[in-house]
PDB file of N, CA, C and O in Angstrom, chain B, residues numbered from 101:
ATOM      1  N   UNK B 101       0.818  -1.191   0.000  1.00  0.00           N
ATOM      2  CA  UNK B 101       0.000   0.000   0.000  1.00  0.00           C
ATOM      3  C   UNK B 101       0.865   1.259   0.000  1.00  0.00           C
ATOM      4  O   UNK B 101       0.499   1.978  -0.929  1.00  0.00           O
ATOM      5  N   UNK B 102       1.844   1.783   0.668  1.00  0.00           N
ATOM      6  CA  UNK B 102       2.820   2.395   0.557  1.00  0.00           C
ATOM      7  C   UNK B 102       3.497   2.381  -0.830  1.00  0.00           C
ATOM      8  O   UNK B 102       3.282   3.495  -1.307  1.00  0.00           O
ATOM      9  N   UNK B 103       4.011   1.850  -1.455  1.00  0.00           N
ATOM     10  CA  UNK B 103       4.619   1.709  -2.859  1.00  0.00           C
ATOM     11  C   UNK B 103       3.991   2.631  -3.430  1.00  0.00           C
ATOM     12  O   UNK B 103       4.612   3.692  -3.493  1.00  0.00           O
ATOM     13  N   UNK B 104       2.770   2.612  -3.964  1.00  0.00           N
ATOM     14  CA  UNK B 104       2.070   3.923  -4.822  1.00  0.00           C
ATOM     15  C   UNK B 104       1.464   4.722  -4.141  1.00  0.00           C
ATOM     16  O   UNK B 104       0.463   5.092  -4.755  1.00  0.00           O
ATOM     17  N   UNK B 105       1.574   5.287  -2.967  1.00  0.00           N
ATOM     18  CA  UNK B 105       1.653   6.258  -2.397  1.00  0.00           C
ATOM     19  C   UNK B 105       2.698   7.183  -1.868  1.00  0.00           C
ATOM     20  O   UNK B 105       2.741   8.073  -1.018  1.00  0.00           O
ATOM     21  N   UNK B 106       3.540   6.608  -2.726  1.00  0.00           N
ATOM     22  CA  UNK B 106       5.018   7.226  -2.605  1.00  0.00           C
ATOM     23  C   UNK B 106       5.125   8.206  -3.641  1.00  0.00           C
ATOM     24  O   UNK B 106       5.925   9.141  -3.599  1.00  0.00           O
ATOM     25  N   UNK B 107       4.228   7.969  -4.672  1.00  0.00           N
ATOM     26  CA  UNK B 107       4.120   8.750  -5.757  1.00  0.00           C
ATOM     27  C   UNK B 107       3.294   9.775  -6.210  1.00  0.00           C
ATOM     28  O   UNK B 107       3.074  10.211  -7.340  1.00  0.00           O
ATOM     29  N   UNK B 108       2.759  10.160  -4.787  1.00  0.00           N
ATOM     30  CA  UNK B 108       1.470  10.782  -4.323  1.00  0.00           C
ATOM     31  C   UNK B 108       2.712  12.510  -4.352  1.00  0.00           C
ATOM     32  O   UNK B 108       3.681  12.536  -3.594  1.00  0.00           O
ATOM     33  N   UNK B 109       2.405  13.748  -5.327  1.00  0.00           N
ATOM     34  CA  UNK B 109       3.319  14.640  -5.315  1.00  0.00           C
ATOM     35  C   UNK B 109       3.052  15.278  -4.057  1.00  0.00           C
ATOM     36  O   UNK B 109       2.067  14.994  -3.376  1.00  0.00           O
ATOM     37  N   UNK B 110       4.070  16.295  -3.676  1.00  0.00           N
ATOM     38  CA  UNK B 110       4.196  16.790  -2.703  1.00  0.00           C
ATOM     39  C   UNK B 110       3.779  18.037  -2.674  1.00  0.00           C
ATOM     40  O   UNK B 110       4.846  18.617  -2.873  1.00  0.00           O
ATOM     41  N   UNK B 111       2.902  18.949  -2.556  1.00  0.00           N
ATOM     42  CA  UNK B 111       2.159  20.019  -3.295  1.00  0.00           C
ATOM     43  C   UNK B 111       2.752  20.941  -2.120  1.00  0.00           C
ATOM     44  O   UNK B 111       2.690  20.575  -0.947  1.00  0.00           O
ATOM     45  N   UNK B 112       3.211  21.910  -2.429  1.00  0.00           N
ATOM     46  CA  UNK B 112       3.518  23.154  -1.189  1.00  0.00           C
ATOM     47  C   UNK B 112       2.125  24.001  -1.063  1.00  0.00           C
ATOM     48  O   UNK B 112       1.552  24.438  -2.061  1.00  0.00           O
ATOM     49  N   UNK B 113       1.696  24.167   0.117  1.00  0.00           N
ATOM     50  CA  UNK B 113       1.046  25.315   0.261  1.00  0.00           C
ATOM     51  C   UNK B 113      -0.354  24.257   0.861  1.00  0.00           C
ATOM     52  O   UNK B 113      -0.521  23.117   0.428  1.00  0.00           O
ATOM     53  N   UNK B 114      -1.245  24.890   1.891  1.00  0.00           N
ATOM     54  CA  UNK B 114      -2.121  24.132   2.713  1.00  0.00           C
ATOM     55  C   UNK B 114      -3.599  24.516   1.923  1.00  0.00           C
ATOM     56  O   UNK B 114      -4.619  23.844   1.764  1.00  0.00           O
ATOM     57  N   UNK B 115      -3.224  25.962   1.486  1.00  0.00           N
ATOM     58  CA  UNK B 115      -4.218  26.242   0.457  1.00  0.00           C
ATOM     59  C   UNK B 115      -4.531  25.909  -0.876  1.00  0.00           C
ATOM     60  O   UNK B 115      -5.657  25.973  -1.371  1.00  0.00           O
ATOM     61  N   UNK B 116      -3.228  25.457  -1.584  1.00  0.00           N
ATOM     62  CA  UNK B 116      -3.602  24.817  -3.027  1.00  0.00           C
ATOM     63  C   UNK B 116      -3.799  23.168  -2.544  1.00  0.00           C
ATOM     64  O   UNK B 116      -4.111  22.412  -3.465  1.00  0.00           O
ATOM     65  N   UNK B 117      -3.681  22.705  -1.516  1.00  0.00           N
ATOM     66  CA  UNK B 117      -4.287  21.068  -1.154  1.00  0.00           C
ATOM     67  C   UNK B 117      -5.428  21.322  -0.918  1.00  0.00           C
ATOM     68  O   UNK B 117      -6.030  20.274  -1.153  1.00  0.00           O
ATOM     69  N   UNK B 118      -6.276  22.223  -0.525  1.00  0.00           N
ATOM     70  CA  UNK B 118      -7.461  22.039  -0.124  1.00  0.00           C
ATOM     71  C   UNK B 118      -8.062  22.551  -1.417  1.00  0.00           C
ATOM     72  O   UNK B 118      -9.173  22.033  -1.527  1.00  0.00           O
ATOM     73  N   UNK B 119      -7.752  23.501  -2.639  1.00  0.00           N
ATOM     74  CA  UNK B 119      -8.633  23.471  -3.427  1.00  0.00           C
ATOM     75  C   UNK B 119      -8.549  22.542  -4.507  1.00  0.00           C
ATOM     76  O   UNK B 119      -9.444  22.322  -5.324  1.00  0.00           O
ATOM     77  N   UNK B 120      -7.330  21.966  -4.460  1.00  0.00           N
ATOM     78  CA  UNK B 120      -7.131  20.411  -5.332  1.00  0.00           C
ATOM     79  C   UNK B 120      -7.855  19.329  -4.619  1.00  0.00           C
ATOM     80  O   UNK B 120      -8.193  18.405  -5.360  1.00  0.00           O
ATOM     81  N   UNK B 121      -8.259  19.180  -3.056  1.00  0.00           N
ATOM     82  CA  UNK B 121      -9.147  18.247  -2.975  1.00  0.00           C
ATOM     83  C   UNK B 121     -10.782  19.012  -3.312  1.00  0.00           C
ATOM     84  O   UNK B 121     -11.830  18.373  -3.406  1.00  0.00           O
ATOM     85  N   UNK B 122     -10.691  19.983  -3.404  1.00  0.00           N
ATOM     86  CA  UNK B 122     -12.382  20.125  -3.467  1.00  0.00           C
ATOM     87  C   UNK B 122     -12.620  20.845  -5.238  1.00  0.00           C
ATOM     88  O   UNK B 122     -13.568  21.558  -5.566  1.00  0.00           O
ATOM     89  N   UNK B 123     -11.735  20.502  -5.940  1.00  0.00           N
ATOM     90  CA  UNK B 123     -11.681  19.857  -7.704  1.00  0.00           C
ATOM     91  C   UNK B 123     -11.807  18.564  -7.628  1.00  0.00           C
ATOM     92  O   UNK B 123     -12.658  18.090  -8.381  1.00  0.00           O
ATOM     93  N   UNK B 124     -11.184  17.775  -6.901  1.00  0.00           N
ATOM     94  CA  UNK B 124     -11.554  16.093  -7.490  1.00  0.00           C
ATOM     95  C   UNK B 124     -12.864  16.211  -6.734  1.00  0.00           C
ATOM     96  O   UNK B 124     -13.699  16.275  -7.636  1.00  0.00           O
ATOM     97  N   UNK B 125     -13.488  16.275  -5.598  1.00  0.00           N
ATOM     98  CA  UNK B 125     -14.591  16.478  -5.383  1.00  0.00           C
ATOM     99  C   UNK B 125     -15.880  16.844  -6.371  1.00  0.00           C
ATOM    100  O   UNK B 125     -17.012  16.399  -6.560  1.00  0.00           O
ATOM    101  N   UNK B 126     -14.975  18.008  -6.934  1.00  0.00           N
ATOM    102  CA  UNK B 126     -16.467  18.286  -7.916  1.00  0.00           C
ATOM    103  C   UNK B 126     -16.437  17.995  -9.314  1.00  0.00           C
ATOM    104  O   UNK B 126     -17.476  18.186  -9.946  1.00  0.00           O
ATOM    105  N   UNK B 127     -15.314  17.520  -9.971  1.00  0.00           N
ATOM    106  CA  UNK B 127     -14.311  17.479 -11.003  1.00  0.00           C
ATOM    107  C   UNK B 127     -13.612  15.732 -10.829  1.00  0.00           C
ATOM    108  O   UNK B 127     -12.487  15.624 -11.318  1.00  0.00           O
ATOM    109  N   UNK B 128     -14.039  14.795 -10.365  1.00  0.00           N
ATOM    110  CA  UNK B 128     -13.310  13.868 -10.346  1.00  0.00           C
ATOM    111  C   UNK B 128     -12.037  13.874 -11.194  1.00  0.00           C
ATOM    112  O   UNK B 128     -12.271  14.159 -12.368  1.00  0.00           O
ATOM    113  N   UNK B 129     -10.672  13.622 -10.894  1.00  0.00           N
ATOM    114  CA  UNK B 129      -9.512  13.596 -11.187  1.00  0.00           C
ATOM    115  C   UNK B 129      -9.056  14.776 -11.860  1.00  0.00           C
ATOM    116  O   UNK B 129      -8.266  14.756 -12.804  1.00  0.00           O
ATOM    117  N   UNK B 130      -9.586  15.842 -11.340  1.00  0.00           N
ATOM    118  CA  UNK B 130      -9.346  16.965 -12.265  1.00  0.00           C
ATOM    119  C   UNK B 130      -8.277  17.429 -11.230  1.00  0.00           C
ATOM    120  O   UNK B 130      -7.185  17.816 -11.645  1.00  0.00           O
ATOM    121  N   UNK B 131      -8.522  17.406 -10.048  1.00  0.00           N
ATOM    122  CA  UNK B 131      -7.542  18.046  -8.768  1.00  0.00           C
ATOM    123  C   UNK B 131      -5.596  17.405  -9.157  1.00  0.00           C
ATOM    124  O   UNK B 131      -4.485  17.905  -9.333  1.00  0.00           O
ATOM    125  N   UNK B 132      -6.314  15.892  -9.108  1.00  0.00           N
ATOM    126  CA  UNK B 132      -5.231  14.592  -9.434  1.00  0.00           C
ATOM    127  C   UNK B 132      -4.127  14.977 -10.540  1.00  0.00           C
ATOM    128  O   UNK B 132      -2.899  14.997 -10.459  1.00  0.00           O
ATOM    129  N   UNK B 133      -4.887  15.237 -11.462  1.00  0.00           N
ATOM    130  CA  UNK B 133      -4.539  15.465 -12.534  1.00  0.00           C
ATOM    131  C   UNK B 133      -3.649  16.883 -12.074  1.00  0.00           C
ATOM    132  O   UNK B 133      -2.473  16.574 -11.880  1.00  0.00           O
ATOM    133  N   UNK B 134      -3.836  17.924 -11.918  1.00  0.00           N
ATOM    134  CA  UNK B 134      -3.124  19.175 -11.638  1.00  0.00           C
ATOM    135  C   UNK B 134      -2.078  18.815 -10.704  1.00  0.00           C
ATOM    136  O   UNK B 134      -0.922  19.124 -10.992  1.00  0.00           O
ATOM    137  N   UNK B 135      -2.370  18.094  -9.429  1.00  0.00           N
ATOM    138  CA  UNK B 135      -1.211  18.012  -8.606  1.00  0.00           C
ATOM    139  C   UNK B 135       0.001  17.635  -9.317  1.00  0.00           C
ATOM    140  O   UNK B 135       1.041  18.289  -9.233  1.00  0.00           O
ATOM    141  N   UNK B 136      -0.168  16.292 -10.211  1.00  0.00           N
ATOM    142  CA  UNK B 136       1.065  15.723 -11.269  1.00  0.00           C
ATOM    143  C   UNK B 136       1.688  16.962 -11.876  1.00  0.00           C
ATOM    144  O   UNK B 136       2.465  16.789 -12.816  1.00  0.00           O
ATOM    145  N   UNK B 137       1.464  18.076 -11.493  1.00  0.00           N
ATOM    146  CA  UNK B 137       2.256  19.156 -12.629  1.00  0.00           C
ATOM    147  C   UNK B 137       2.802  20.256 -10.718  1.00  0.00           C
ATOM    148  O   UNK B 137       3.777  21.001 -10.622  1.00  0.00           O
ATOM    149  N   UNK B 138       2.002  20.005  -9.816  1.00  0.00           N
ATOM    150  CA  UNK B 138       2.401  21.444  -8.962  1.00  0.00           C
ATOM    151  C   UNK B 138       3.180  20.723  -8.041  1.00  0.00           C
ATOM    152  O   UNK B 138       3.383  21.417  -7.045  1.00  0.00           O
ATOM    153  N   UNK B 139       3.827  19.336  -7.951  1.00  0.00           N
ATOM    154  CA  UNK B 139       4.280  19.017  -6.913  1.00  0.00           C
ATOM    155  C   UNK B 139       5.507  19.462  -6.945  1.00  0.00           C
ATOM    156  O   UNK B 139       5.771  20.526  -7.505  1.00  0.00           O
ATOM    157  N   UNK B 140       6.647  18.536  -6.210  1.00  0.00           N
ATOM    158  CA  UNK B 140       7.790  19.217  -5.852  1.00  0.00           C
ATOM    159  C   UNK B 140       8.800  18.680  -7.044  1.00  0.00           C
ATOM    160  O   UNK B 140      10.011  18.897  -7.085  1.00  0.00           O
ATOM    161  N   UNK B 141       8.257  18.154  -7.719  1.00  0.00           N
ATOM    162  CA  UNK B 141       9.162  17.279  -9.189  1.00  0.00           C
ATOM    163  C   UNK B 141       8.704  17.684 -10.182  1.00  0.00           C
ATOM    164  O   UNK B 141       7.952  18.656 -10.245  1.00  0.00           O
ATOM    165  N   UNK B 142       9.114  16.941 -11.214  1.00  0.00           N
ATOM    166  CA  UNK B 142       8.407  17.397 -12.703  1.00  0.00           C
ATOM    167  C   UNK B 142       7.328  16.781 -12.938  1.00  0.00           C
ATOM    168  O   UNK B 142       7.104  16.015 -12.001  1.00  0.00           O
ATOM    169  N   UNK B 143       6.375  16.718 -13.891  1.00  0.00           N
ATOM    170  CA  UNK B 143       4.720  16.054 -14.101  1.00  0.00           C
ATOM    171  C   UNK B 143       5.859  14.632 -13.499  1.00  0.00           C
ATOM    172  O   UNK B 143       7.065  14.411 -13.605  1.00  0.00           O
ATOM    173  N   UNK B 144       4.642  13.882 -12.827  1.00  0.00           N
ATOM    174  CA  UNK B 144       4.266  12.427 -12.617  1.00  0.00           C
ATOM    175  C   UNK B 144       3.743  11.616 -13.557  1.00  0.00           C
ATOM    176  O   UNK B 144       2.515  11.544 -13.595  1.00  0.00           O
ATOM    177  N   UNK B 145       4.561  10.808 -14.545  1.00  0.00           N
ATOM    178  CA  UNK B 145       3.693  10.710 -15.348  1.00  0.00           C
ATOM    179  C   UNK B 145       2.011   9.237 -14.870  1.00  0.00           C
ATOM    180  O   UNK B 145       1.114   8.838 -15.612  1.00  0.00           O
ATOM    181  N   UNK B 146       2.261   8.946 -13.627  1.00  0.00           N
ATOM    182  CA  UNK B 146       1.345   8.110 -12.919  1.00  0.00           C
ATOM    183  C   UNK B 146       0.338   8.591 -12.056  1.00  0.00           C
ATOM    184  O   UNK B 146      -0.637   7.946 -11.670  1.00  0.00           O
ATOM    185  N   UNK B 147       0.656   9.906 -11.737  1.00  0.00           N
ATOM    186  CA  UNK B 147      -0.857  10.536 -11.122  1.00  0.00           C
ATOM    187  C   UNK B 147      -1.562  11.384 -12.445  1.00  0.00           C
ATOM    188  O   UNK B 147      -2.618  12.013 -12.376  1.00  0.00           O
ATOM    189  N   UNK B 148      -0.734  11.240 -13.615  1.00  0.00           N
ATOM    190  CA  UNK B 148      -1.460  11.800 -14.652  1.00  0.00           C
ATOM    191  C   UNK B 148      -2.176  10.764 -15.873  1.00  0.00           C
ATOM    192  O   UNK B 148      -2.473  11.069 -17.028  1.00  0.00           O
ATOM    193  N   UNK B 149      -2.332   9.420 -15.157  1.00  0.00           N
ATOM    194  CA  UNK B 149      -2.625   8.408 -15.254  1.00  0.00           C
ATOM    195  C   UNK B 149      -3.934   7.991 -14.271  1.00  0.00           C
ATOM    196  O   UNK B 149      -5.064   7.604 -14.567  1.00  0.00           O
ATOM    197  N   UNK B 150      -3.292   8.236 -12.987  1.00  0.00           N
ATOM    198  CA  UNK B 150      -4.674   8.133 -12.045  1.00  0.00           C
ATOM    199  C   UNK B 150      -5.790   9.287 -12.130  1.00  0.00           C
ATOM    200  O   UNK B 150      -7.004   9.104 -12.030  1.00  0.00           O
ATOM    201  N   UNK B 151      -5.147  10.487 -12.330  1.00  0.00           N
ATOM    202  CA  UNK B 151      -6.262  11.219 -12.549  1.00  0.00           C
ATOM    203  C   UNK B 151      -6.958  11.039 -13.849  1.00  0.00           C
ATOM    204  O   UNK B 151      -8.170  10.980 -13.641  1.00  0.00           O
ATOM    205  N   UNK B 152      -6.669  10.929 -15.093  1.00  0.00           N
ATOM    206  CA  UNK B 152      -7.578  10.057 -16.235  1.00  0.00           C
ATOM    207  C   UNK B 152      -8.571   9.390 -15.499  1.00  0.00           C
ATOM    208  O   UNK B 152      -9.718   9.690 -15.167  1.00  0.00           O
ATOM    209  N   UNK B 153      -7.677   8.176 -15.283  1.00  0.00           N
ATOM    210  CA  UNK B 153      -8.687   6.801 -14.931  1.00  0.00           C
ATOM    211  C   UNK B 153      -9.579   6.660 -13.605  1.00  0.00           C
ATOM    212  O   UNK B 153     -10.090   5.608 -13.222  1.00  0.00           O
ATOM    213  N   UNK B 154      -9.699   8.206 -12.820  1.00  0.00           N
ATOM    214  CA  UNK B 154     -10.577   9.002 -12.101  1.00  0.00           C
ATOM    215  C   UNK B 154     -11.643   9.051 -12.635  1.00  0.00           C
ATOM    216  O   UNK B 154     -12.691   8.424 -12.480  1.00  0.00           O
ATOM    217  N   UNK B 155     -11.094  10.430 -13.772  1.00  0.00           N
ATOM    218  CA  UNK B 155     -12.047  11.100 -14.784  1.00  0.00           C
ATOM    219  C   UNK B 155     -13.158   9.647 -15.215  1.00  0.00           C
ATOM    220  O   UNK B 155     -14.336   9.474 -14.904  1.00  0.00           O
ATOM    221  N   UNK B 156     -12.409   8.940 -15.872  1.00  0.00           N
ATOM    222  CA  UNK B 156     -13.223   7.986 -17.131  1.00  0.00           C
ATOM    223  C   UNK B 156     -14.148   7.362 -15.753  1.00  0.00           C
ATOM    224  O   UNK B 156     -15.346   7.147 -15.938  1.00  0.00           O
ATOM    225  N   UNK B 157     -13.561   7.099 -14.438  1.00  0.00           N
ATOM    226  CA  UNK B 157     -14.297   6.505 -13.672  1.00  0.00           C
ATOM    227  C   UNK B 157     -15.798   7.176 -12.941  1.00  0.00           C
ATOM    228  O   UNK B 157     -16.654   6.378 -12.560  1.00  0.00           O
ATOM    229  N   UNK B 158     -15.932   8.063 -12.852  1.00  0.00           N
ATOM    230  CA  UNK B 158     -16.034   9.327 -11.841  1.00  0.00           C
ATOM    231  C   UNK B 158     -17.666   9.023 -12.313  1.00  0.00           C
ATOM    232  O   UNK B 158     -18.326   8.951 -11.276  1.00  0.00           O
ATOM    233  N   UNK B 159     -18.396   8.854 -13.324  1.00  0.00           N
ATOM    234  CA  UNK B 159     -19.414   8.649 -13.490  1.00  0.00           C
ATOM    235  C   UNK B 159     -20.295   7.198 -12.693  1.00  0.00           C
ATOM    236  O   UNK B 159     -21.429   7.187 -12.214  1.00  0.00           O
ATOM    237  N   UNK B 160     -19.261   6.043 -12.788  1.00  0.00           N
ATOM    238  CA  UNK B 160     -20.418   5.210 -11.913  1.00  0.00           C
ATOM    239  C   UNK B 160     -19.837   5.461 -10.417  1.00  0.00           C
ATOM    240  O   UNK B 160     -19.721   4.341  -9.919  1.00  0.00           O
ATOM    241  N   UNK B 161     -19.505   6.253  -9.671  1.00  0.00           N
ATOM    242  CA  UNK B 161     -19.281   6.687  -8.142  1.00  0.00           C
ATOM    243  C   UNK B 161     -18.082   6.301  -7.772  1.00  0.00           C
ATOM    244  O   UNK B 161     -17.376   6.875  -6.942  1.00  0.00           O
ATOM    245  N   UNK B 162     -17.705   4.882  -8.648  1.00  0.00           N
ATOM    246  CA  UNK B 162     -15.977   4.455  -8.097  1.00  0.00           C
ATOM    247  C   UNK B 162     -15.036   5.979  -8.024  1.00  0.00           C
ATOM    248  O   UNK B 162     -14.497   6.538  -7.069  1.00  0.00           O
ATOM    249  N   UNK B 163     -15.112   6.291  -9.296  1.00  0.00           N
ATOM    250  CA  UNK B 163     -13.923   7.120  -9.755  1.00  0.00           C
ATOM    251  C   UNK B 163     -14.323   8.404  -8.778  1.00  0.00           C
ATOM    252  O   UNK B 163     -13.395   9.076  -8.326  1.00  0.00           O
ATOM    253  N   UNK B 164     -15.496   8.703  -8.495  1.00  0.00           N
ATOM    254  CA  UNK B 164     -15.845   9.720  -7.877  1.00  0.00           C
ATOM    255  C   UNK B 164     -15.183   9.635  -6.163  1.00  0.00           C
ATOM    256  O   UNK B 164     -14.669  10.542  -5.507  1.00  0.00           O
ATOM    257  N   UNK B 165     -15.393   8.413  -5.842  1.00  0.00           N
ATOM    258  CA  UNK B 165     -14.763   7.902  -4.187  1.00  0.00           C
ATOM    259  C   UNK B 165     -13.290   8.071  -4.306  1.00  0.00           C
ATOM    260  O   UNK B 165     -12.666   8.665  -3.427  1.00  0.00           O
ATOM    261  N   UNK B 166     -12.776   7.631  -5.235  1.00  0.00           N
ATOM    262  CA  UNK B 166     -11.480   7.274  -5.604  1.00  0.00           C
ATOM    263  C   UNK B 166     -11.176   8.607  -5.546  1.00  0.00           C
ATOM    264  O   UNK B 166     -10.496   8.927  -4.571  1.00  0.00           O
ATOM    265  N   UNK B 167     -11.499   9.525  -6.352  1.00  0.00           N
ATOM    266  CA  UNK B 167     -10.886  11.062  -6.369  1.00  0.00           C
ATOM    267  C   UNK B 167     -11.390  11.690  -5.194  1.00  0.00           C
ATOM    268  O   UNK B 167     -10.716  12.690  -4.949  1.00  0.00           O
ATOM    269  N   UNK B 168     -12.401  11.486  -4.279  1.00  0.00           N
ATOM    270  CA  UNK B 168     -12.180  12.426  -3.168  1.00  0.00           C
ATOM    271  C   UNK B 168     -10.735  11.761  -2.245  1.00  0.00           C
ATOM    272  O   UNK B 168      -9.835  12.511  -1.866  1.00  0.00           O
ATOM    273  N   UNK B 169     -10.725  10.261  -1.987  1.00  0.00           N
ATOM    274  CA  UNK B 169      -9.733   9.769  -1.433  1.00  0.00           C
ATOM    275  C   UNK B 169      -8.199  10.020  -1.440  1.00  0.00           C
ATOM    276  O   UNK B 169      -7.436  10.110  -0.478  1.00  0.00           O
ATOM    277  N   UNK B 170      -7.879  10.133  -3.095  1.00  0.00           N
ATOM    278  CA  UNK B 170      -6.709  10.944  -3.372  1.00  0.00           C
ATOM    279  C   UNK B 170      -6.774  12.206  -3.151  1.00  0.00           C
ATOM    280  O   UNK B 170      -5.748  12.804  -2.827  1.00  0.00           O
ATOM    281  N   UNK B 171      -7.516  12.615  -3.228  1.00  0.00           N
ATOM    282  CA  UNK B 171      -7.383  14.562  -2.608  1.00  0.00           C
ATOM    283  C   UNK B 171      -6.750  13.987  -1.466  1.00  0.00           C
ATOM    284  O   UNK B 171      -5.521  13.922  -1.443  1.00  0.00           O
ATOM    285  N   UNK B 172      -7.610  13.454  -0.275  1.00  0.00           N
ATOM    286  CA  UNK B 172      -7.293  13.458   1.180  1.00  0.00           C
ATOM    287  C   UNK B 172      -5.838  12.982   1.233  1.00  0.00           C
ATOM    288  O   UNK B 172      -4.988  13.569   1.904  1.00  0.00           O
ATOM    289  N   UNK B 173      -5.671  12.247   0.735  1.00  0.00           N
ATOM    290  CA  UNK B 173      -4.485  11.441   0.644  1.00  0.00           C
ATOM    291  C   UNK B 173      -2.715  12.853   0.537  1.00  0.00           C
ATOM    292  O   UNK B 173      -1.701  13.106   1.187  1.00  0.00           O
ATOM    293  N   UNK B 174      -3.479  13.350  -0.830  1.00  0.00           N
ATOM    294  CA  UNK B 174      -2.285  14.717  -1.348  1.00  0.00           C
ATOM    295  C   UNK B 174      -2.126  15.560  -0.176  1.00  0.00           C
ATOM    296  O   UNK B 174      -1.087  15.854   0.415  1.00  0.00           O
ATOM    297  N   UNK B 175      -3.942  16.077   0.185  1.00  0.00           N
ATOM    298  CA  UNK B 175      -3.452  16.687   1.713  1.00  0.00           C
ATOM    299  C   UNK B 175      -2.613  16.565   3.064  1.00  0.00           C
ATOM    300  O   UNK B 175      -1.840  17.320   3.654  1.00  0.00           O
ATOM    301  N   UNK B 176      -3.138  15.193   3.308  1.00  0.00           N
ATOM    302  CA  UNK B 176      -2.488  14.244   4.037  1.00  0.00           C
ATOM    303  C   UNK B 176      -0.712  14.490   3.968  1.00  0.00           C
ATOM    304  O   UNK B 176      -0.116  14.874   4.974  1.00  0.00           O
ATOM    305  N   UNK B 177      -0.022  14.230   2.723  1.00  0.00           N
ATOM    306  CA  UNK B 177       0.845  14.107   2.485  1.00  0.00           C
ATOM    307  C   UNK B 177       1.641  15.399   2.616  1.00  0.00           C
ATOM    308  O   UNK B 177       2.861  15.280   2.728  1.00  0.00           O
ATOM    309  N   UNK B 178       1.027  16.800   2.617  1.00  0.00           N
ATOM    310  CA  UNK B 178       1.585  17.803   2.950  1.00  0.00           C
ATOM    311  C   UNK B 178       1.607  18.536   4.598  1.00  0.00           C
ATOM    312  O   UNK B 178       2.214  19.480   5.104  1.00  0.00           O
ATOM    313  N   UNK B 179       0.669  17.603   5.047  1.00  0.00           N
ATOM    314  CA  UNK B 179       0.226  17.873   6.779  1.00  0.00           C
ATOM    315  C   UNK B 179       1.107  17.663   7.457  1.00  0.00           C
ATOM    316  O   UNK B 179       1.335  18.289   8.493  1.00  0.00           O
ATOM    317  N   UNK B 180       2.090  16.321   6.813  1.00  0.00           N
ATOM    318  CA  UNK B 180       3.722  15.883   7.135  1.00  0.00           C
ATOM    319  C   UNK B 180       4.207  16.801   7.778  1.00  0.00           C
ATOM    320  O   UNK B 180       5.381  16.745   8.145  1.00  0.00           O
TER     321      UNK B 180
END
């Protein structure tokens, strides 16, 4: 479980985590998708992968759970 959450970017700022979780919120993988470009590296090319397969999901509720979870998760990861 750790392994691909290692790849979870590291977003600076307490305020761009909270409006990247409340884009995948309303936007499934749309938040996801942006973090892969604002973290502390260059694009991810695997959260720009998960946020897609958010998106494509986001209609039957998976992808929709899935993208609020990774928000929490990105936040999470900057609360460090």
């Amino acid at each position: 479980c750790e392994g691909w959450q290692k790849e979870i970017p590291e977003v600076k700022g307490e305020m761009i985590c909270i409006v990247l979780w409340i884009l995948n919120l309303f936007a499934p993988g749309f938040g996801t998708f942006l973090s892969s470009c604002l973290g502390d590296k260059d694009c991810i090319s695997s959260q720009i992968i998960v946020g897609i397969l958010q998106w494509l999901t986001g209609f039957c509720i998976i992808g929709w759970i899935w993208s609020i979870w990774w928000g929490a998760l990105i936040y999470k990861k900057h609360s460090k």
